[in-house]
TORGU-453148 format. One record per residue: residue in three letters; x, y, z of N, C-alpha, C in turn. Coordinates in Angstrom, 3 decimals, decimal comma. Layout:
# residues N
{rec ALA; {X; Y; Z}; {X; Y; Z}; {X; Y; Z}};
...
END
This chain:
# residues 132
{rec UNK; {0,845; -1,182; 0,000}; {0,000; 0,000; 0,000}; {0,887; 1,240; 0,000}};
{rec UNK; {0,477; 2,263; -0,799}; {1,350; 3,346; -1,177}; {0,364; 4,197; 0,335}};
{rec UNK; {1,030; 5,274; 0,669}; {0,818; 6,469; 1,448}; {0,993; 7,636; 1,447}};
{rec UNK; {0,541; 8,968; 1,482}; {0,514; 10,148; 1,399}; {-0,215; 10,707; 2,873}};
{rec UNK; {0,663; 11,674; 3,847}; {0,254; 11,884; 5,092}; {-0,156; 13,478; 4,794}};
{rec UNK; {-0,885; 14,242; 5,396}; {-1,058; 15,517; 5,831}; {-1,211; 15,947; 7,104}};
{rec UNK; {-1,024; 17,204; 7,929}; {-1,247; 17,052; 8,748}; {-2,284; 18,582; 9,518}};
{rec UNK; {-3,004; 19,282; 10,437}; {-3,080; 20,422; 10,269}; {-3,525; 20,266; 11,553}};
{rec UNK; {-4,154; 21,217; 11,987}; {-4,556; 21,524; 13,865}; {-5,232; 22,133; 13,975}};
{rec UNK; {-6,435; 22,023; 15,166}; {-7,329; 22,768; 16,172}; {-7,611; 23,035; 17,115}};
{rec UNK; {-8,459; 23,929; 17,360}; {-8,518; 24,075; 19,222}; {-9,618; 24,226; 19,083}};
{rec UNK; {-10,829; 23,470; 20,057}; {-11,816; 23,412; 20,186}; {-12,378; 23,359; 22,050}};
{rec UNK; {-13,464; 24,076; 22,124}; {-14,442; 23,476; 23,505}; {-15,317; 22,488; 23,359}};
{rec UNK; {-15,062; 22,088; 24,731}; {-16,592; 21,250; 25,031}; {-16,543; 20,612; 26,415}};
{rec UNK; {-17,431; 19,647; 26,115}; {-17,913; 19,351; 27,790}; {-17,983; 17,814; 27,107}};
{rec UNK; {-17,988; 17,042; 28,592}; {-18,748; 15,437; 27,772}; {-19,700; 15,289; 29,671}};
{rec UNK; {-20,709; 13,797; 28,859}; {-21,630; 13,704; 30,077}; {-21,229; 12,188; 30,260}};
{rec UNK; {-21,129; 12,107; 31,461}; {-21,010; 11,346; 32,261}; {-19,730; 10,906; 33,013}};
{rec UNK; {-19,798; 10,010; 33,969}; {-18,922; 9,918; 35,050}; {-17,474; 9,248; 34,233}};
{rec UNK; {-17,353; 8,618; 34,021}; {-16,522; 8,360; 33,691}; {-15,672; 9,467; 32,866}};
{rec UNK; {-15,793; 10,641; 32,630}; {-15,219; 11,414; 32,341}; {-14,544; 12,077; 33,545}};
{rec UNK; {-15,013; 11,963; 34,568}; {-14,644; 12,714; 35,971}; {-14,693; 14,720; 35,556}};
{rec UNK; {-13,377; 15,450; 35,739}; {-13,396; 16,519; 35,744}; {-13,628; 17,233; 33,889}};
{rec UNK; {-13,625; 15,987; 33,208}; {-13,573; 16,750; 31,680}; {-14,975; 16,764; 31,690}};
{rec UNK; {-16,111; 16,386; 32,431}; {-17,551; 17,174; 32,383}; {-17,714; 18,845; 31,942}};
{rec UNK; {-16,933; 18,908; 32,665}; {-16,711; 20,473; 32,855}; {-16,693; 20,886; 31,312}};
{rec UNK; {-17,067; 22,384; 30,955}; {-16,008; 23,082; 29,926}; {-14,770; 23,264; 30,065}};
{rec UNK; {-14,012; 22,561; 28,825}; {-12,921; 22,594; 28,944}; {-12,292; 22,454; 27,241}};
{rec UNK; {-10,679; 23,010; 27,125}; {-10,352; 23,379; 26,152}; {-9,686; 21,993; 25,721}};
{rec UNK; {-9,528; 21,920; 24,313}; {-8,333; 21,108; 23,807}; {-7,889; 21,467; 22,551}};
{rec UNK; {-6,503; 20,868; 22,188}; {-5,712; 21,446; 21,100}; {-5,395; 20,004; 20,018}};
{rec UNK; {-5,557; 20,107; 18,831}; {-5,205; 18,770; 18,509}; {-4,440; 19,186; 17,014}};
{rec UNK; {-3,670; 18,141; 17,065}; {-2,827; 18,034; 15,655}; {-3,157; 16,539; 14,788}};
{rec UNK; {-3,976; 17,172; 13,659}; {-4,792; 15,967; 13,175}; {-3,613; 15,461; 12,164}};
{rec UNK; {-4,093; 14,135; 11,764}; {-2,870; 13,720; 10,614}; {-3,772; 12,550; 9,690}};
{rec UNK; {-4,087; 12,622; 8,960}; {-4,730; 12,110; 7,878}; {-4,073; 11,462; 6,739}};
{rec UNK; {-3,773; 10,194; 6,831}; {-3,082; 9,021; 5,806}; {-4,111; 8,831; 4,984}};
{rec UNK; {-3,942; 8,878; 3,325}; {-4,383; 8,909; 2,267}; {-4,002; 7,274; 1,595}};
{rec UNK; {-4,061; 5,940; 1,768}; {-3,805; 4,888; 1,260}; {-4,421; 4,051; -0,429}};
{rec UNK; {-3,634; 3,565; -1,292}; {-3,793; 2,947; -1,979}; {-2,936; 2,288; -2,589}};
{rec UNK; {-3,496; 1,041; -3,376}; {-2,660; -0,350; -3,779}; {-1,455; 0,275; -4,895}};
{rec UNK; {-2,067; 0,750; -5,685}; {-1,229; 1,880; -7,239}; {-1,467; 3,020; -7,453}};
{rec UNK; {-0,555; 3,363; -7,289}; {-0,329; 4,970; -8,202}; {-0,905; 4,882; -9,160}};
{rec UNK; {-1,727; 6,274; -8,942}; {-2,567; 7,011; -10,662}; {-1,921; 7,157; -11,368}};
{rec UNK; {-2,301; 7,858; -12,612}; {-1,266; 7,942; -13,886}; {-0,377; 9,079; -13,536}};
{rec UNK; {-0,618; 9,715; -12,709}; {0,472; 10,646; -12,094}; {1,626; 10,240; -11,014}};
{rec UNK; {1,559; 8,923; -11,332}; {2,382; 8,145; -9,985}; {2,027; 9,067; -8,664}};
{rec UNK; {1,151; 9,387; -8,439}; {0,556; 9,671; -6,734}; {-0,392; 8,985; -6,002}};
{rec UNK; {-0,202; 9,078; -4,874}; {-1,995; 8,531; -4,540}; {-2,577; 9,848; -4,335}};
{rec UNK; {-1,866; 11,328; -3,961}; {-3,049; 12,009; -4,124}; {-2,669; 13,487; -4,552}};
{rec UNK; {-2,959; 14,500; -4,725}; {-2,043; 15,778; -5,047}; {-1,929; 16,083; -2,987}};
{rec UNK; {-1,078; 16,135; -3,269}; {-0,306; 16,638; -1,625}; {-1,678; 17,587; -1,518}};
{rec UNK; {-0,948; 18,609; -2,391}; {-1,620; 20,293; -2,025}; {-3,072; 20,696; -2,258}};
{rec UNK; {-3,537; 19,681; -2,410}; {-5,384; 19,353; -2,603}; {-5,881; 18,583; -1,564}};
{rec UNK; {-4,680; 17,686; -1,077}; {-5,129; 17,255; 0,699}; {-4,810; 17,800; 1,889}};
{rec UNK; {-3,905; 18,777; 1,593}; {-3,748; 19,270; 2,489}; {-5,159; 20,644; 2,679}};
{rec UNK; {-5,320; 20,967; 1,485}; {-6,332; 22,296; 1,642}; {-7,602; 22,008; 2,082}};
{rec UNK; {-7,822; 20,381; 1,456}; {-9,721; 20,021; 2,105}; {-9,263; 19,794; 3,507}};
{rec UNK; {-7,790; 19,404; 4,120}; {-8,190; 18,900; 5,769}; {-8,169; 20,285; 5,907}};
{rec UNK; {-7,384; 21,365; 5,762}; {-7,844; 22,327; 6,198}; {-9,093; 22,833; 6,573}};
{rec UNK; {-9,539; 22,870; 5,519}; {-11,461; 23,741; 4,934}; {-12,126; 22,799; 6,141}};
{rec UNK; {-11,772; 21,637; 6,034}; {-12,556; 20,547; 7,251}; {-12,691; 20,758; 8,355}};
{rec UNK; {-11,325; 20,956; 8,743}; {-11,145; 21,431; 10,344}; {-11,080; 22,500; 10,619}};
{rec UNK; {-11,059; 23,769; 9,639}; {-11,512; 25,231; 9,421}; {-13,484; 24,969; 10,863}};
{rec UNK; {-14,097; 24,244; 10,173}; {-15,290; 24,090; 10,334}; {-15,768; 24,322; 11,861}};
{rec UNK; {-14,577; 23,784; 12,320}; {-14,447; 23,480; 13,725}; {-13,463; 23,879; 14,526}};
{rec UNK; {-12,661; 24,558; 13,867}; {-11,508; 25,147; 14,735}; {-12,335; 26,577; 16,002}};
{rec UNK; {-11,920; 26,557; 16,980}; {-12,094; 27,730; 17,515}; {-13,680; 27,621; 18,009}};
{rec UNK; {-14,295; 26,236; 17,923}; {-15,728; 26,524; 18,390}; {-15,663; 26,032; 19,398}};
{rec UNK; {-16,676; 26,042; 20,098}; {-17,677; 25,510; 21,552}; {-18,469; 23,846; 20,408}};
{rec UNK; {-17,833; 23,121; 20,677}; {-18,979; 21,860; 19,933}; {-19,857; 21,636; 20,879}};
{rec UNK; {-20,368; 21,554; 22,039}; {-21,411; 21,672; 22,839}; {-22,321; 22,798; 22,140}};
{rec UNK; {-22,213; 23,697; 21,161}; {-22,768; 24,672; 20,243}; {-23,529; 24,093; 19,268}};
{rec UNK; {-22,554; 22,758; 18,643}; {-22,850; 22,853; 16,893}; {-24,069; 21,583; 16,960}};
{rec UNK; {-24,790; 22,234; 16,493}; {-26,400; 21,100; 16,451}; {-26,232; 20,087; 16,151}};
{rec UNK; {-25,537; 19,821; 14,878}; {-25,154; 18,178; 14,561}; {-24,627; 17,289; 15,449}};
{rec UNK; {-23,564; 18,053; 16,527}; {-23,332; 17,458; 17,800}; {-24,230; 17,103; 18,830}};
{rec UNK; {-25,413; 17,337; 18,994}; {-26,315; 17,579; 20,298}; {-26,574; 16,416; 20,715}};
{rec UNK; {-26,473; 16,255; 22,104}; {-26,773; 14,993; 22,835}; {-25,505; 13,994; 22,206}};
{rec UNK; {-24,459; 14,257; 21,788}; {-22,937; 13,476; 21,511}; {-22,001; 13,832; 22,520}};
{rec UNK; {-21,149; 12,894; 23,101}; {-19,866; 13,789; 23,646}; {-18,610; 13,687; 22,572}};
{rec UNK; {-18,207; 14,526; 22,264}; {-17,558; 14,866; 21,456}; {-16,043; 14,722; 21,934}};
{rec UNK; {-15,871; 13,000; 21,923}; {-14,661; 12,513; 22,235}; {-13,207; 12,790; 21,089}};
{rec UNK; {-12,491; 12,667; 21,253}; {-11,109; 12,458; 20,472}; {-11,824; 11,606; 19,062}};
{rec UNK; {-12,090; 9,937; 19,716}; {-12,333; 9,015; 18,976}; {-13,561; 9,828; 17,519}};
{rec UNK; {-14,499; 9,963; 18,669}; {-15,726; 10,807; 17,471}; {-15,475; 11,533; 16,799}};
{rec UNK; {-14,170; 12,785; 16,910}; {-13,661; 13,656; 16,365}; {-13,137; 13,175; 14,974}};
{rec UNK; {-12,016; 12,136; 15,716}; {-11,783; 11,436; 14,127}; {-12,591; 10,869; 13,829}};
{rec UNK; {-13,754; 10,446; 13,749}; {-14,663; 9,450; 12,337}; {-15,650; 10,799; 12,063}};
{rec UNK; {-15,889; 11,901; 12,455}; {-16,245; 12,898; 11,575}; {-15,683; 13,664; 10,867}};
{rec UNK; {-13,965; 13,437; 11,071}; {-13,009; 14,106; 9,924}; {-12,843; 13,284; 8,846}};
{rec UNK; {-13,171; 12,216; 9,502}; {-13,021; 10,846; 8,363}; {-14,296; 10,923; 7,295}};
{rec UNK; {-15,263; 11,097; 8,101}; {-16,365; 11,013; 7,238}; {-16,273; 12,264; 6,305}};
{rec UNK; {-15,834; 13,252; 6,564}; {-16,468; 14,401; 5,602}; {-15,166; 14,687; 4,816}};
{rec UNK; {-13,959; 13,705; 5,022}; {-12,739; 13,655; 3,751}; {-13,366; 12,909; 2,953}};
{rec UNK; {-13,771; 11,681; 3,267}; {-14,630; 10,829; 2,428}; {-15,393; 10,924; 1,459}};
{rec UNK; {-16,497; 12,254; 1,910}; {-17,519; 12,574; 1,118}; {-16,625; 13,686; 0,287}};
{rec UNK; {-15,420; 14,054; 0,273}; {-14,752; 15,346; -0,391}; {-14,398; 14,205; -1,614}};
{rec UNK; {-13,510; 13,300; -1,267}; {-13,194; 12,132; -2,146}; {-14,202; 11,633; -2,897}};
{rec UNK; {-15,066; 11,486; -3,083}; {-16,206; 10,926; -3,699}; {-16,561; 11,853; -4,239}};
{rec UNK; {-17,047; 13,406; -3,840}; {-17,280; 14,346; -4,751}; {-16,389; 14,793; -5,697}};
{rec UNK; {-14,659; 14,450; -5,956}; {-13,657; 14,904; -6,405}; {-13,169; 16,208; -6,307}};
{rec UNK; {-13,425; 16,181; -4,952}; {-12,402; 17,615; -4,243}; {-11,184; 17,917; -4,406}};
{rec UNK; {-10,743; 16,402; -4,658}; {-9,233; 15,885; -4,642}; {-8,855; 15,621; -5,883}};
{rec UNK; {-9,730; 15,884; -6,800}; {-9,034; 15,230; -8,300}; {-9,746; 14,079; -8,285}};
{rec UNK; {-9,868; 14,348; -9,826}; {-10,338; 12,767; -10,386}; {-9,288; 11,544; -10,524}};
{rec UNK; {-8,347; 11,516; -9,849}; {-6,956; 10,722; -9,553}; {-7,112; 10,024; -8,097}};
{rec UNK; {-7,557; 10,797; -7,535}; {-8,038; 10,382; -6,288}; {-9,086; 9,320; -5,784}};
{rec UNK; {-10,252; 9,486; -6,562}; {-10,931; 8,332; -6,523}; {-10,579; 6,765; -6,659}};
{rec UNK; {-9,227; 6,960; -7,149}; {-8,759; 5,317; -6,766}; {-8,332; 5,141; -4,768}};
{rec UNK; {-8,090; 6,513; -4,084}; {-7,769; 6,331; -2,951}; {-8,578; 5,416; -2,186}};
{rec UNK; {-8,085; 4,155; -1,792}; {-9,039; 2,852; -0,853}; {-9,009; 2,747; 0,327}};
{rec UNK; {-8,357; 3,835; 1,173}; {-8,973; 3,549; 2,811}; {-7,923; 5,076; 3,055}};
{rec UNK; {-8,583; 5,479; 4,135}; {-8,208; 6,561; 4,844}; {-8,137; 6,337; 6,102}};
{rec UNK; {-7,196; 6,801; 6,863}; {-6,596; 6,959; 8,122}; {-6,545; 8,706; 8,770}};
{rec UNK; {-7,188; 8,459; 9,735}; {-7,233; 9,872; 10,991}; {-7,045; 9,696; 12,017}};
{rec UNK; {-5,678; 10,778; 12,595}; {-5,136; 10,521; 13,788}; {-5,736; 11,873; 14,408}};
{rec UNK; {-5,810; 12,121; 15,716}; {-5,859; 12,940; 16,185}; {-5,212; 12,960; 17,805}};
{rec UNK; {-4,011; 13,797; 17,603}; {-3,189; 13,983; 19,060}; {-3,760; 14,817; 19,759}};
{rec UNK; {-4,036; 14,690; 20,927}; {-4,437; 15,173; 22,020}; {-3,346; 15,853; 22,565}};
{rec UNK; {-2,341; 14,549; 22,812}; {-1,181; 15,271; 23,101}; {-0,116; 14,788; 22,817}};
{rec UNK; {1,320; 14,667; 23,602}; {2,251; 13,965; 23,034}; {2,133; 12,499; 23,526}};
{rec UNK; {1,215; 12,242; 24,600}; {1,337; 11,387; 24,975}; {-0,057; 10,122; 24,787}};
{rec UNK; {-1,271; 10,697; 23,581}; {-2,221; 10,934; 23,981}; {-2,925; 10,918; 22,683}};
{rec UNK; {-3,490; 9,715; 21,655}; {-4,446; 10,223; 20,694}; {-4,988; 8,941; 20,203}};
{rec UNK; {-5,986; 9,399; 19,286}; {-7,033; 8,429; 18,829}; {-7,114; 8,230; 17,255}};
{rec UNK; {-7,504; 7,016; 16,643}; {-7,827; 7,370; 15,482}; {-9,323; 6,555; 14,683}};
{rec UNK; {-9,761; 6,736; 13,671}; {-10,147; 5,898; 13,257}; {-9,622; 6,037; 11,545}};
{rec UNK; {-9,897; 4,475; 11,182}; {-9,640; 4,777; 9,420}; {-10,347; 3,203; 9,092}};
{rec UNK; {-10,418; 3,620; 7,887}; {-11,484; 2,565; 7,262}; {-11,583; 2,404; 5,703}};
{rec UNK; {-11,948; 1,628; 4,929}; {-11,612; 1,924; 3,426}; {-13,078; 2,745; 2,689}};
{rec UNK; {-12,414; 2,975; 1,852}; {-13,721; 4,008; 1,503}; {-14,566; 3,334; 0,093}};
END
């Protein structure tokens, strides 16, 4: 499997419910440095799996969406706690739907599974990825 990484960052609020969260109930801040692996079997006719500078701009626009908010705010969230884990399969999901619309180039649509990391911290992150 060939690979192409990007990477970009946010800072977001929120709260989560229930105990097992202990003190992150609360409002509270976090900072994350997302990293998004682009995977497939062969290179397009451009020998890439993807234009760098077309994945790097949709994770941007993506996490643009959400940088700097309160997600205890954003309606699509409501009644979610808006874990690390959840964070990545909604960055996942809406690269996905960029890929399928050809956000990325019509080169791209051979891309077969995507990978999303998201660091919490250095010591500290989640991902999900899945084929598309």
């Amino acid at each position: 499997m060939y690979s192409v990484c990007v990477r970009e960052h946010m800072m977001i609020a929120h709260s989560f419910r229930g105990e097992v969260f202990g003190r992150a109930q609360r409002l509270h801040g976090a900072t994350y440095v997302v990293d998004v692996e682009f995977r497939r079997r062969e290179l397009d006719a451009d020998s890439i799996v993807v234009d760098i500078g077309r994945a790097g701009e949709e994770l941007k626009a993506i996490v643009a969406a959400l940088n700097y908010r309160n997600l205890d705010d954003v309606p699509e969230f409501s009644g979610r706690n808006t874990t690390t884990e959840f964070l990545a399969k909604v960055i996942f999901d809406r690269l996905a739907a960029s890929v399928h619309a050809g956000k990325l180039g019509d080169g791209a649509r051979g891309i077969e599974a995507l990978r999303v990391t998201l660091h919490e911290s250095h010591v500290a992150w989640a991902a999900y990825e899945n084929k598309l």
